[in-house]
C-alpha positions as CSV (number, residue, x, y, z in Angstrom):
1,X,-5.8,-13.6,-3.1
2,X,-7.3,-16.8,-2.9
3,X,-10.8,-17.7,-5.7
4,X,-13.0,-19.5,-3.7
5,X,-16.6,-21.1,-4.3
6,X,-20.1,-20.5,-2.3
7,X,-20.8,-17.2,-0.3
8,X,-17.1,-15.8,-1.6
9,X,-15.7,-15.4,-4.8
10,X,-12.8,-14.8,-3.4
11,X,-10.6,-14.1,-0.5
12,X,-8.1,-11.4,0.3
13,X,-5.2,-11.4,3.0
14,X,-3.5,-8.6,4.0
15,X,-1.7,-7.6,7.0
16,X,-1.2,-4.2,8.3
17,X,-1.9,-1.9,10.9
18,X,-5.9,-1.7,12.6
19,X,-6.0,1.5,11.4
20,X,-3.9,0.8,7.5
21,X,-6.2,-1.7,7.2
22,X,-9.4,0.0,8.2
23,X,-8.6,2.6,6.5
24,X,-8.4,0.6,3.1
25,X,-11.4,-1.0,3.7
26,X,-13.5,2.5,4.0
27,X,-11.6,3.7,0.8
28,X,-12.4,0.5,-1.2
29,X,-15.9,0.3,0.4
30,X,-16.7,3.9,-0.7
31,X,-16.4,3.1,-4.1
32,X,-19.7,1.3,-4.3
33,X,-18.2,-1.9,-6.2
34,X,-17.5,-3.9,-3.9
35,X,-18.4,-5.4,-0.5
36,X,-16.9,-6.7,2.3
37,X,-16.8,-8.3,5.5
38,X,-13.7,-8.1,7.9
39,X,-12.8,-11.3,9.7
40,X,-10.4,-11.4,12.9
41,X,-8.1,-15.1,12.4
42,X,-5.9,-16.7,14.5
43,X,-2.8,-18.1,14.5
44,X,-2.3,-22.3,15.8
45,X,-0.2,-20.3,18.8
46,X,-3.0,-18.0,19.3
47,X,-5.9,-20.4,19.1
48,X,-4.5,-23.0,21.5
49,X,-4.1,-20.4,24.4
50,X,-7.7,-19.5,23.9
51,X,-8.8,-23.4,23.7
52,X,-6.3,-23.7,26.9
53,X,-9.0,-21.2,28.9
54,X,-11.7,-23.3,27.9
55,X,-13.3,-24.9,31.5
């Protein structure tokens, strides 16, 4: 967990499975204390193939 400044108080990492982590996010969500967005990051590997496509 990362305390940030601006839009986000803070930032949460996690790694697991689509559906783990879905899953988590519904639960937590449900509660009506919190909210959340989901954000799909890349790794340096990752992002250099997709910049490599770029014309």
């Amino acid at each position: 967990m990362l305390w940030t400044t601006g839009n986000y108080d803070l930032v949460v990492v996690t790694e697991g499975s689509d559906e783990a982590a879905m899953a988590a996010l519904l639960t937590t969500g449900s509660l009506g204390n919190v909210r959340s967005q989901t954000l799909r990051a890349y790794s340096s590997t990752e992002i250099q193939k997709i910049i490599s496509l770029m014309p």
